[in-house]
Backbone as CSV, one residue per row, in Angstrom:
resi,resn,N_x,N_y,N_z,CA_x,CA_y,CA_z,C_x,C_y,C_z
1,UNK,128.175,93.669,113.984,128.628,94.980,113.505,128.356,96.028,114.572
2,UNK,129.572,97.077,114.810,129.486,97.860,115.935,127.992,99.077,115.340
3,UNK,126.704,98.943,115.788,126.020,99.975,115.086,126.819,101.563,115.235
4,UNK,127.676,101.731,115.892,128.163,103.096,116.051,129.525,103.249,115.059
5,UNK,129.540,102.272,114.158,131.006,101.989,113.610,130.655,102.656,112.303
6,UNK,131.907,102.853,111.380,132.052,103.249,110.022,131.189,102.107,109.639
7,UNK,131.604,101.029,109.320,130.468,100.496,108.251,129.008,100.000,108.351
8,UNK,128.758,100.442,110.195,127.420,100.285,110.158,126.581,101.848,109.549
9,UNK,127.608,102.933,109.641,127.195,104.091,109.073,127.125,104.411,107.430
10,UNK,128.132,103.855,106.897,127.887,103.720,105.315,126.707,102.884,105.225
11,UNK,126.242,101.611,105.711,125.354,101.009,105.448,123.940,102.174,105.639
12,UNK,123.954,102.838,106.516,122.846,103.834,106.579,122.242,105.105,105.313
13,UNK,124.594,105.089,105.064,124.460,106.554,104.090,123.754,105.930,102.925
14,UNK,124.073,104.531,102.813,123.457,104.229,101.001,122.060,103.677,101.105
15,UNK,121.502,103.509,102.432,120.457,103.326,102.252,119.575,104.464,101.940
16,UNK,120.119,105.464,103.209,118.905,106.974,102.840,119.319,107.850,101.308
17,UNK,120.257,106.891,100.554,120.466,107.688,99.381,119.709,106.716,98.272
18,UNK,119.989,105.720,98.401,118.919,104.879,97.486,117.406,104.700,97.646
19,UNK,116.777,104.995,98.832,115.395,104.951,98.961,115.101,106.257,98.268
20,UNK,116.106,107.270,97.911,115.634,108.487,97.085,115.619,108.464,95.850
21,UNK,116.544,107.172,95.428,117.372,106.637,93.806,118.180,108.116,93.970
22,UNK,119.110,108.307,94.523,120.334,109.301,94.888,121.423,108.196,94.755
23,UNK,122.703,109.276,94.611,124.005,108.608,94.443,124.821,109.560,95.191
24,UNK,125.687,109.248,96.252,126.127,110.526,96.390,127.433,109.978,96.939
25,UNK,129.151,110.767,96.248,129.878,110.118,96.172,131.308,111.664,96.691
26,UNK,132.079,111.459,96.592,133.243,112.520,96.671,133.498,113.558,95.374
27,UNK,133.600,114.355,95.386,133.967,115.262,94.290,135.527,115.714,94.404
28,UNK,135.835,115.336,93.476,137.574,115.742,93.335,137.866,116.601,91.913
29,UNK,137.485,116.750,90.687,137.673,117.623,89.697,137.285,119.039,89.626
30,UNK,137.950,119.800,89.076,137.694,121.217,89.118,136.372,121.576,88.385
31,UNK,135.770,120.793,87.005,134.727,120.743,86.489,133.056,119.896,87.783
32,UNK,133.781,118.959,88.353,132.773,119.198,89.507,132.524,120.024,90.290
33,UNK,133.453,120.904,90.602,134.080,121.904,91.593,133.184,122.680,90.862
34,UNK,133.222,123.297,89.919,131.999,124.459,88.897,130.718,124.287,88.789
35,UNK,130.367,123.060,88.784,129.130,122.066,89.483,128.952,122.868,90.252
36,UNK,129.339,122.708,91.649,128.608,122.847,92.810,128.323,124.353,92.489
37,UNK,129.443,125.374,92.609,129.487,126.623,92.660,127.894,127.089,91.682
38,UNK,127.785,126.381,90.399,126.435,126.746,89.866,125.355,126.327,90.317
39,UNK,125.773,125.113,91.268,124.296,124.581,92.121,123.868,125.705,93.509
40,UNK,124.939,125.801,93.740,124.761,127.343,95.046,123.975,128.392,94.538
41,UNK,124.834,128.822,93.660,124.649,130.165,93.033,122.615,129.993,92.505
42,UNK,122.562,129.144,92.458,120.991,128.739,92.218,119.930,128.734,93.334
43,UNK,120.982,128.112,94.181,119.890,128.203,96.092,120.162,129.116,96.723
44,UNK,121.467,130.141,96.400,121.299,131.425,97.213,121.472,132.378,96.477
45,UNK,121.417,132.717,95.389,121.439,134.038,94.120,122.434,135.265,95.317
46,UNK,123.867,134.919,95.288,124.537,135.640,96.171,124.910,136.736,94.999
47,UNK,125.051,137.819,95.508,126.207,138.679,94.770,127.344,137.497,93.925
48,UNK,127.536,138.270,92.809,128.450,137.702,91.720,129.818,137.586,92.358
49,UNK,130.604,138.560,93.321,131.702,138.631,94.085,131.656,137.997,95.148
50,UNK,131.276,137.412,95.760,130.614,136.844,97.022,129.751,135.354,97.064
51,UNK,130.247,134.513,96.429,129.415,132.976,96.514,129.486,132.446,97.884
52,UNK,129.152,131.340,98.173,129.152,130.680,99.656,130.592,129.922,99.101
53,UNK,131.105,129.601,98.205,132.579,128.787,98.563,133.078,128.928,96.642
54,UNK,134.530,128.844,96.941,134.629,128.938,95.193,135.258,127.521,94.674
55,UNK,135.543,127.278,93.431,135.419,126.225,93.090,137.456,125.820,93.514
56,UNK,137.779,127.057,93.432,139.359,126.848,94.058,139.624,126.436,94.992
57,UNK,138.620,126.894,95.953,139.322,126.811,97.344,138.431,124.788,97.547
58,UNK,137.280,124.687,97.207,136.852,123.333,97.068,138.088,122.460,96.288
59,UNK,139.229,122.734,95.780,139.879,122.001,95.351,141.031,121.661,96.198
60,UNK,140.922,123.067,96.753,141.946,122.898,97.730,142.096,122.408,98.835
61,UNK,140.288,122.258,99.545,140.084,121.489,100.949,140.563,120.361,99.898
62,UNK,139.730,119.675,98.890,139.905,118.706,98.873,141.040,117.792,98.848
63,UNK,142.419,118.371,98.127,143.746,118.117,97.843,144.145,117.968,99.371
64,UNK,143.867,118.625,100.213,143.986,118.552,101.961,143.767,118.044,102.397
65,UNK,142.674,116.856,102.003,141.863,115.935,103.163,140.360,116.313,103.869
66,UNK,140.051,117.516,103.074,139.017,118.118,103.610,138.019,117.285,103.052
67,UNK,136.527,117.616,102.747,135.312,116.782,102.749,134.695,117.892,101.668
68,UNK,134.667,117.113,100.303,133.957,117.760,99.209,133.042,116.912,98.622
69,UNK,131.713,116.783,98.625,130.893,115.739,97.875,129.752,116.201,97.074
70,UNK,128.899,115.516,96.295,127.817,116.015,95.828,126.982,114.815,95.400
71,UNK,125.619,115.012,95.802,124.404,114.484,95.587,123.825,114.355,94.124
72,UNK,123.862,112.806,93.127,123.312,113.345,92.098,121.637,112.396,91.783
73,UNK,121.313,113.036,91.100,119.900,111.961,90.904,120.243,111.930,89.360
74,UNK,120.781,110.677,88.630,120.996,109.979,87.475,122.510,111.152,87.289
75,UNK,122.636,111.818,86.408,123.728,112.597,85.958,123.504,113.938,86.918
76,UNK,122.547,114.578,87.270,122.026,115.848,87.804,122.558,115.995,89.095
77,UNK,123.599,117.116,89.338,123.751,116.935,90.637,122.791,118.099,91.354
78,UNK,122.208,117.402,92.505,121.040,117.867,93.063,121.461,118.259,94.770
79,UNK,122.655,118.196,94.711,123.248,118.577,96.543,124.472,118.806,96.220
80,UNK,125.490,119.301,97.561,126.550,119.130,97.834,126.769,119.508,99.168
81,UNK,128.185,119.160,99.668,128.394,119.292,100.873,129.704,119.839,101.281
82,UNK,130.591,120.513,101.692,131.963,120.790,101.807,132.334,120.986,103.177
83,UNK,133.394,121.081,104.128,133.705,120.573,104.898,135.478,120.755,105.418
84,UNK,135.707,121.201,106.691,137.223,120.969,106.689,137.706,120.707,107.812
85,UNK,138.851,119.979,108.501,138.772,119.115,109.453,139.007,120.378,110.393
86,UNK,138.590,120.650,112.135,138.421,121.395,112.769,139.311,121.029,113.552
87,UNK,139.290,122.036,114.758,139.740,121.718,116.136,138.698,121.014,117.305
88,UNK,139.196,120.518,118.158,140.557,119.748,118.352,141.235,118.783,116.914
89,UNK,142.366,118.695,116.537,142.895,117.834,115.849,142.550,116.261,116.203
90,UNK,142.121,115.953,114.773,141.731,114.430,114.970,140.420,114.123,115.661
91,UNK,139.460,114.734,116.144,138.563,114.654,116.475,136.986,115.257,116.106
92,UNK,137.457,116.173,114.806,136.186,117.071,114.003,135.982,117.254,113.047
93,UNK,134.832,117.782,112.226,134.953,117.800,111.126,133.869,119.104,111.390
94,UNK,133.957,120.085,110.121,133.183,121.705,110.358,132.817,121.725,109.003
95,UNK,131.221,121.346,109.232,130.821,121.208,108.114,130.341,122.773,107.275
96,UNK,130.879,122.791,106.084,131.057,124.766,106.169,129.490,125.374,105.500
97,UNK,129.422,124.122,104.530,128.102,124.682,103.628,127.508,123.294,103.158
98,UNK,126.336,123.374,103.408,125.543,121.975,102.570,124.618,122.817,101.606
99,UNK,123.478,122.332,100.414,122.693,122.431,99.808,122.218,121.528,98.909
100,UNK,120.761,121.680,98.849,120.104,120.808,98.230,118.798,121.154,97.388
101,UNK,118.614,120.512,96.828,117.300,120.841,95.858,116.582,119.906,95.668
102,UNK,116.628,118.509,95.921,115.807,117.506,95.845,115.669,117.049,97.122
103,UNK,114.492,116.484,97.390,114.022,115.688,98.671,114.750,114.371,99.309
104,UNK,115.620,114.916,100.217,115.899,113.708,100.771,117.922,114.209,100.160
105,UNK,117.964,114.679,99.547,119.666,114.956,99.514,120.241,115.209,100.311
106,UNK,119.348,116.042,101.349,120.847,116.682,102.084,120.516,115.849,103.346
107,UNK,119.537,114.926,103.921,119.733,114.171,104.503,120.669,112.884,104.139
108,UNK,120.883,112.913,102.592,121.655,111.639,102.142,123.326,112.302,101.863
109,UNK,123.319,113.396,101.810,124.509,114.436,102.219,125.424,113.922,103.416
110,UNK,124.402,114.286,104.470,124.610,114.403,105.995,124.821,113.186,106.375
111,UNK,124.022,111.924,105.776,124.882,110.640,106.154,125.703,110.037,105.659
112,UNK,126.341,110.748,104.812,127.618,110.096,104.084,128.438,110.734,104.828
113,UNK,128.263,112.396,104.864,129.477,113.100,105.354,129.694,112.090,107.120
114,UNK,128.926,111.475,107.330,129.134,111.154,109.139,129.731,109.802,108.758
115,UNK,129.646,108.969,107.611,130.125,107.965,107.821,131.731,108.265,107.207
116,UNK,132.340,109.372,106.654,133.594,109.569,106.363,134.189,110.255,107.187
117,UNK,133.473,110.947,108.245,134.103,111.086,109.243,134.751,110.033,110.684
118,UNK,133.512,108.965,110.726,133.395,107.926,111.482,135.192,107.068,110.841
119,UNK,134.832,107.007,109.680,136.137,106.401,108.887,137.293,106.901,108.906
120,UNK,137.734,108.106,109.957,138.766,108.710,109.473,138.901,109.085,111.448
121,UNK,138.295,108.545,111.887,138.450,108.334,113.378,137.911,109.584,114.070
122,UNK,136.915,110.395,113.175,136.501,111.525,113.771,135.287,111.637,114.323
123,UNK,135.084,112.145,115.684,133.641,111.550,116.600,133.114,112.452,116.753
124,UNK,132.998,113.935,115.933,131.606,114.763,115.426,132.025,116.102,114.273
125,UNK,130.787,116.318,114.233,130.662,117.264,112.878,129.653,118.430,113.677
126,UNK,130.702,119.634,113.476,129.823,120.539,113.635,129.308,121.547,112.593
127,UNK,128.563,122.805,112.811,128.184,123.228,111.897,127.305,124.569,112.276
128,UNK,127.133,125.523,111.687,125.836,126.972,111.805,124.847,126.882,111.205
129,UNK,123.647,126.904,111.739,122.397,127.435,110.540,121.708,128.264,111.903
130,UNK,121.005,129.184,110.867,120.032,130.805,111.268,119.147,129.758,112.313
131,UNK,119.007,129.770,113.661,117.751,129.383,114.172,116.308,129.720,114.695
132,UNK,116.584,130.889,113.407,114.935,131.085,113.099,114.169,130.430,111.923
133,UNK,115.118,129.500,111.245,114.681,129.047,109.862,114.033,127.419,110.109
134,UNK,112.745,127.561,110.938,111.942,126.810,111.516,112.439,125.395,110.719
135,UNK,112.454,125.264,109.364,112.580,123.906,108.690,114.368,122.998,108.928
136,UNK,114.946,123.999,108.816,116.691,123.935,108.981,116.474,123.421,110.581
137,UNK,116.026,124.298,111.905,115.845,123.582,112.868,115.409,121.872,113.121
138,UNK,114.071,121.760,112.831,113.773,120.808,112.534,114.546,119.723,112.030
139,UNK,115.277,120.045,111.088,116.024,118.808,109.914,117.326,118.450,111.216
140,UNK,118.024,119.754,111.797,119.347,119.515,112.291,119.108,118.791,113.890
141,UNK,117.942,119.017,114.309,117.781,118.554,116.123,117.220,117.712,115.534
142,UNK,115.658,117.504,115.010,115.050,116.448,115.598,115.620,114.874,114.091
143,UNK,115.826,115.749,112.950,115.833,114.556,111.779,117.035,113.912,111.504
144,UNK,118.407,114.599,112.677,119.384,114.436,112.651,119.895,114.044,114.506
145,UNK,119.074,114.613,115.010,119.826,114.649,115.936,121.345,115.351,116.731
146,UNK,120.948,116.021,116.074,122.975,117.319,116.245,121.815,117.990,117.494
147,UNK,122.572,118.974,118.332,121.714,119.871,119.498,122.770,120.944,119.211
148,UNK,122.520,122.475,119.555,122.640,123.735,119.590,123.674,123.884,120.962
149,UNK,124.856,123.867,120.527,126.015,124.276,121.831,126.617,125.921,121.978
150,UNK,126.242,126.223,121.292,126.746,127.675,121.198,125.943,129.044,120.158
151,UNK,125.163,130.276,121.363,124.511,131.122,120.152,125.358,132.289,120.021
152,UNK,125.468,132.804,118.449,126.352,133.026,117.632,125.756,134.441,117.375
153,UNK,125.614,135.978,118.062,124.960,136.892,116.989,125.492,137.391,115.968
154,UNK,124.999,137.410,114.947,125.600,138.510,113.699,126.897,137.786,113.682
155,UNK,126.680,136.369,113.360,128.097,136.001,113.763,129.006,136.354,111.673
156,UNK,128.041,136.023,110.637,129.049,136.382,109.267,128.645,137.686,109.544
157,UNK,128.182,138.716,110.047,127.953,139.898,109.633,127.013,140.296,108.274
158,UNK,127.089,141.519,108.078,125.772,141.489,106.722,126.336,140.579,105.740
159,UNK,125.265,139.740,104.911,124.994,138.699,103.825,124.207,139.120,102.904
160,UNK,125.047,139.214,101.698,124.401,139.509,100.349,123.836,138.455,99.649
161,UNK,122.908,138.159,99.826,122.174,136.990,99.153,121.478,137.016,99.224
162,UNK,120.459,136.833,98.394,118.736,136.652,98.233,118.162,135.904,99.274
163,UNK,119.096,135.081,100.035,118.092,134.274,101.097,118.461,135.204,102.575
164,UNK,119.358,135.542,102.772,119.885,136.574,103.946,119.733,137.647,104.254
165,UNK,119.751,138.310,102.909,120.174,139.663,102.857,118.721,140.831,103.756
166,UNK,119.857,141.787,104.264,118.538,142.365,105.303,118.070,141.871,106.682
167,UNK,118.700,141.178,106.701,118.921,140.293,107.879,120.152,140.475,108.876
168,UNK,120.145,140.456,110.122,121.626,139.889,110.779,121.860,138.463,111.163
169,UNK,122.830,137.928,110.661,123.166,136.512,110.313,123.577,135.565,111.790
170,UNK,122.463,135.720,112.548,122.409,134.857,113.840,122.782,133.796,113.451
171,UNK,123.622,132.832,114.254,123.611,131.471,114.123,123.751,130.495,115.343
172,UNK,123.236,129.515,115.240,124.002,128.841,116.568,124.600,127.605,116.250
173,UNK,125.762,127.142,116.385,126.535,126.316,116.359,126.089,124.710,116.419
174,UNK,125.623,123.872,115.994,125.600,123.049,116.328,126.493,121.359,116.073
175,UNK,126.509,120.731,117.173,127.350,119.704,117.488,126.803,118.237,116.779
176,UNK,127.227,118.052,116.227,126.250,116.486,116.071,127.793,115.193,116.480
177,UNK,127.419,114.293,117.796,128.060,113.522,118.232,127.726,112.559,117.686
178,UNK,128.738,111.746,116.823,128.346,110.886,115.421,128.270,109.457,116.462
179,UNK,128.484,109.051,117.615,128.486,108.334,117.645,127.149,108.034,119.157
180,UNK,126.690,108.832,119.327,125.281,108.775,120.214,124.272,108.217,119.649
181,UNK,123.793,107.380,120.419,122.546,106.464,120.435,121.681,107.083,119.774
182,UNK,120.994,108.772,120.110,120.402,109.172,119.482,120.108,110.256,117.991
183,UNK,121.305,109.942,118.343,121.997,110.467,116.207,121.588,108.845,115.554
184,UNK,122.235,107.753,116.193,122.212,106.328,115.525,120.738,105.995,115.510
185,UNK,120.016,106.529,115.941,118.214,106.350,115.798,118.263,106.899,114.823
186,UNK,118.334,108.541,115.127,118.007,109.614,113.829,118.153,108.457,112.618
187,UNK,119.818,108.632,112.375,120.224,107.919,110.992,119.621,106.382,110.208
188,UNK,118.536,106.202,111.588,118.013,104.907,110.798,116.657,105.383,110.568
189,UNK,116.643,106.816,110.546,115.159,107.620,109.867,113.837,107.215,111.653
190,UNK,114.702,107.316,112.712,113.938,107.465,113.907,114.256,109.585,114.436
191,UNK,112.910,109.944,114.172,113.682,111.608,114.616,114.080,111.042,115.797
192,UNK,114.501,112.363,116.286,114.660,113.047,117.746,113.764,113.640,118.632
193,UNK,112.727,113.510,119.466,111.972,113.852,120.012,112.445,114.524,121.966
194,UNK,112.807,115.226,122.277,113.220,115.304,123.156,112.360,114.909,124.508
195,UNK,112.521,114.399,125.854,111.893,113.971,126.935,110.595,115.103,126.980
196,UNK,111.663,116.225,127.455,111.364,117.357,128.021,110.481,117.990,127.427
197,UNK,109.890,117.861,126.218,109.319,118.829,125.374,107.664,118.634,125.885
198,UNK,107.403,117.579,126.393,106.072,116.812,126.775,105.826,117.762,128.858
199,UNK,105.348,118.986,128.451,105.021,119.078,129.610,105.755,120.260,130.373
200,UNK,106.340,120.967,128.644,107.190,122.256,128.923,106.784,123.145,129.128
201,UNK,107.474,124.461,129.004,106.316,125.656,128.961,106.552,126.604,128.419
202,UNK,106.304,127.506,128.009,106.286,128.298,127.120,106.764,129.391,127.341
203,UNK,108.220,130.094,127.115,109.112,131.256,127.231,108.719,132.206,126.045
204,UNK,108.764,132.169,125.060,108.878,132.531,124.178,107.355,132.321,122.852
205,UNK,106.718,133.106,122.063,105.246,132.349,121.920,105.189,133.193,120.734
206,UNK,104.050,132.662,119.386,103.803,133.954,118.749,102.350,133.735,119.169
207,UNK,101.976,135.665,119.056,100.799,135.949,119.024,100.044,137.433,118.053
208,UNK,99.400,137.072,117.212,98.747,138.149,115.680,100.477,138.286,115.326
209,UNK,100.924,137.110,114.699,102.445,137.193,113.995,103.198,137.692,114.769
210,UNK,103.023,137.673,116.073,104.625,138.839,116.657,105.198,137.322,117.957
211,UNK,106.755,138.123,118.130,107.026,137.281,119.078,106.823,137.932,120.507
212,UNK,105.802,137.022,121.499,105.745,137.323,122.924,105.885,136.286,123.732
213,UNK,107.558,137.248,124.776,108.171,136.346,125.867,107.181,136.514,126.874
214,UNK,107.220,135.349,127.369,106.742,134.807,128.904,107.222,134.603,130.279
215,UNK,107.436,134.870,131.391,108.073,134.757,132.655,107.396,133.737,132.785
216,UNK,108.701,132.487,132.441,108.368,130.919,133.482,109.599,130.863,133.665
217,UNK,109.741,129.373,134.911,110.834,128.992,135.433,110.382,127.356,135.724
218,UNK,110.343,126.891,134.670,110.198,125.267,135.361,111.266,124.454,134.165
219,UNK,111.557,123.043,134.554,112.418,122.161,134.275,112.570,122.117,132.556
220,UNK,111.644,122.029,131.741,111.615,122.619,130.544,111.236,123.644,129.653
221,UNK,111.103,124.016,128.935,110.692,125.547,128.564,110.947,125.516,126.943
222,UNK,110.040,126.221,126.207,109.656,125.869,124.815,109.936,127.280,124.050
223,UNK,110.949,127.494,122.909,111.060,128.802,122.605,110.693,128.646,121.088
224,UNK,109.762,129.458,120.817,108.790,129.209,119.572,109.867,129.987,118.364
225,UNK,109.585,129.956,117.147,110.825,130.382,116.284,108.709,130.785,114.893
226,UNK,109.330,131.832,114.360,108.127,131.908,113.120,107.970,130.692,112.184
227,UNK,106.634,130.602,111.586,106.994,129.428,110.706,107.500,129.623,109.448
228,UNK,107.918,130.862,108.927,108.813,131.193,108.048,109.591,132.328,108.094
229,UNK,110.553,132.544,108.298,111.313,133.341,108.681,111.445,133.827,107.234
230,UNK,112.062,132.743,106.221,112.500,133.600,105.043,111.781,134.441,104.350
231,UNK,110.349,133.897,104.052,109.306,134.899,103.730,109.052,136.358,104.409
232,UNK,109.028,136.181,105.658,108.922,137.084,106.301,110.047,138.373,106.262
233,UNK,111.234,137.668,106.329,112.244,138.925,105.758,111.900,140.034,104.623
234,UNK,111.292,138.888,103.680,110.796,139.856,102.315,109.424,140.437,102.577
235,UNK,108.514,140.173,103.318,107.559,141.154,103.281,107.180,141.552,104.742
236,UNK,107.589,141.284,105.708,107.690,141.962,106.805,108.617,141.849,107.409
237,UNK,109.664,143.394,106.729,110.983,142.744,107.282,111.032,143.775,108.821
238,UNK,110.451,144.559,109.579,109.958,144.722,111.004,109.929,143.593,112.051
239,UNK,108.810,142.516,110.961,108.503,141.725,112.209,109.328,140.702,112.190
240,UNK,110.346,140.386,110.989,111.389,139.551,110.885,112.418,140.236,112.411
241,UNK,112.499,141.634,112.453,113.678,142.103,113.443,112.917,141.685,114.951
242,UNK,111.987,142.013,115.176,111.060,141.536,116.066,111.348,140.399,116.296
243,UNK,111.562,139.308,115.754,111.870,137.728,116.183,113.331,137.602,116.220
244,UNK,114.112,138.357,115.137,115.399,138.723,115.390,115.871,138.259,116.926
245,UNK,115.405,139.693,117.164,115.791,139.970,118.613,115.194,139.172,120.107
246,UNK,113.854,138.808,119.724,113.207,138.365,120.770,113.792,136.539,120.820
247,UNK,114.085,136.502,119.761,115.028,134.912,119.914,116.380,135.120,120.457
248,UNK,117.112,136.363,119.630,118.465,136.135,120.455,118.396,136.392,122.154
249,UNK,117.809,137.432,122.798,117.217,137.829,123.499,117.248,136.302,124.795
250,UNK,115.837,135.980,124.309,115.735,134.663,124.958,116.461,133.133,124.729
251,UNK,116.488,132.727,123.294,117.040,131.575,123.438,118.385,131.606,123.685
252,UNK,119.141,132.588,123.293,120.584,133.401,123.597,121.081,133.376,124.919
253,UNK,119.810,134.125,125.900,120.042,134.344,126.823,119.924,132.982,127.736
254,UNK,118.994,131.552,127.126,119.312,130.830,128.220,120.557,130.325,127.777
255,UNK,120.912,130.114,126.626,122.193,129.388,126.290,123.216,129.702,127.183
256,UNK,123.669,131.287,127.321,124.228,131.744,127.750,124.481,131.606,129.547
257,UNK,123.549,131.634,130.052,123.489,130.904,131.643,123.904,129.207,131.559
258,UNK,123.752,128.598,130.329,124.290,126.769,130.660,122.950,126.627,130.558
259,UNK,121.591,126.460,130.110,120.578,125.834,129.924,120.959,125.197,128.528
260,UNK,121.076,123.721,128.454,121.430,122.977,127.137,119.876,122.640,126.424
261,UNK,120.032,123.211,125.317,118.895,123.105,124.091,118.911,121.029,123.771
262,UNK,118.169,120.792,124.163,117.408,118.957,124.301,116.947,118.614,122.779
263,UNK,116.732,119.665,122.169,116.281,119.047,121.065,115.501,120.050,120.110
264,UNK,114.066,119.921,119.482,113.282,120.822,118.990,112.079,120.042,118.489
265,UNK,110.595,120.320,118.923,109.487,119.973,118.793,108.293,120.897,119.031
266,UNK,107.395,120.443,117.505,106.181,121.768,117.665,106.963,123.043,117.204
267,UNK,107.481,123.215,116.350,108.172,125.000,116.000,108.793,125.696,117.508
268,UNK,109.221,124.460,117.946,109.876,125.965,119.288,111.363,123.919,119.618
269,UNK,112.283,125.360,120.184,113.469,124.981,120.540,112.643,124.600,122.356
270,UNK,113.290,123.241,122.441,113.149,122.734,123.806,114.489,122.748,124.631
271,UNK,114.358,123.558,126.011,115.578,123.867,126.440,114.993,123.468,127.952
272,UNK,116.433,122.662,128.551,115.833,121.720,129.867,116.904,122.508,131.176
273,UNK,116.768,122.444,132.031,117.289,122.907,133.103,118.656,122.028,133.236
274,UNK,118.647,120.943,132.627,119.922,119.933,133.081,120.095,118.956,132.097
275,UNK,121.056,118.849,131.661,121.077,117.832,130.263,120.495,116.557,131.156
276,UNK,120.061,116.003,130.114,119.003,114.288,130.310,120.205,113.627,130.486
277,UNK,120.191,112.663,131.357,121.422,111.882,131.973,121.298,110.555,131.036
């Protein structure tokens, strides 16, 4: 079996969904479709006018070919995932919104959605999350293996939602190449540990809660992120802008010169002078 193939990847998705006793399958009805929308509306308490996706337009990727699923534990659906095929044609998939509430869903999310992409001849999935949200980092570089190709400021603009709101909605783009050796570790529950991270140095640092940059210049370099960003919005939302900025600032700014982000280890983004050959 090709390990980089569709059915060595379903074999992965049902494993990391059954070691959870998860089921996680396609959603096609409009009453699932209301599902999800009340499972959102639960993980991000958005404005009533304003959800992360509606149950219409989920009907409508789906009638399209787009990627609508949900995570259940016995009847309960406890995730979902949505999705719509990108550019280049035939080669992507843009994963728009995931969520989860039980342990281990949206990793059992994330490997289904890669093995229906794998199945449909598509060789990656990209996607945004805030990369100050230390745990979301973590899950997408090292527990997945996807890396950070593009930083995004204020890229939705202001976000009304209990998890955003008050915030500017940084994001950085990330790529996950479904068919790399080290995604195919990830997915057999091996993280991602990057080379470079062993012996880096430190750009970016906190010190008494604040963020302080550093003048280095060597082959790797370590950009520290808070260990809770979301909390911090709500009660120090100053020193939330403070990391705001001192991340876009720096990790922004190496992106922006061609320094490719390797991975993420220890609460800081590892960024190498030259992608690892």
């Amino acid at each position: 079996m090709n390990p980089c193939g569709p059915a060595a990847a379903w074999d992965q998705a049902a494993g990391a969904a059954e070691r959870r006793g998860l089921r996680v399958a396609e959603l096609r009805t409009i009453a699932e479709f209301e599902r999800v929308v009340r499972l959102f509306d639960g993980i991000w308490r958005p404005e009533p006018w304003n959800p992360p996706i509606t149950a219409e337009l989920m009907r409508a990727l789906s009638h399209a070919g787009g990627y609508v699923s949900g995570a259940f534990d016995g009847r309960e659906l406890v995730g979902a995932a949505v999705a719509f095929l990108a550019a280049p044609a035939g080669q992507a998939l843009h994963s728009h919104v995931t969520g989860a509430v039980r342990p281990g869903a949206g990793f059992a999310l994330k490997l289904h959605q890669r093995a229906w992409a794998l199945e449909r001849g598509l060789s990656r999935i990209t996607w945004t999350f805030d990369p100050l949200v230390r745990r979301n980092a973590h899950f997408n570089l090292a527990k997945l293996a996807a890396l950070p190709e593009e930083y995004l400021p204020d890229f939705y603009g202001p976000m009304r939602d209990a998890v955003n709101a008050g915030d500017e909605s940084d994001r950085v783009l990330a790529v996950w190449r479904l068919d790399d050796p080290r995604v195919v570790r990830a997915c057999d529950g091996l993280p991602h540990r990057p080379a470079g991270a062993d012996g880096a140095v430190a750009v970016l640092t906190e010190r008494d809660g604040l963020p302080v940059a550093l003048p280095a210049d060597a082959p790797a370099v370590l950009v520290a992120v808070p260990a809770d960003m979301e909390t911090l919005r709500r009660t120090a939302p100053e020193t939330a802008k403070a990391w705001r900025h001192a991340v876009r600032d720096v990790l922004g700014g190496l992106m922006a010169r061609g320094r490719p982000v390797t991975g993420f280890a220890n609460g800081c983004y590892v960024v190498e002078r030259h992608s690892p050959g």
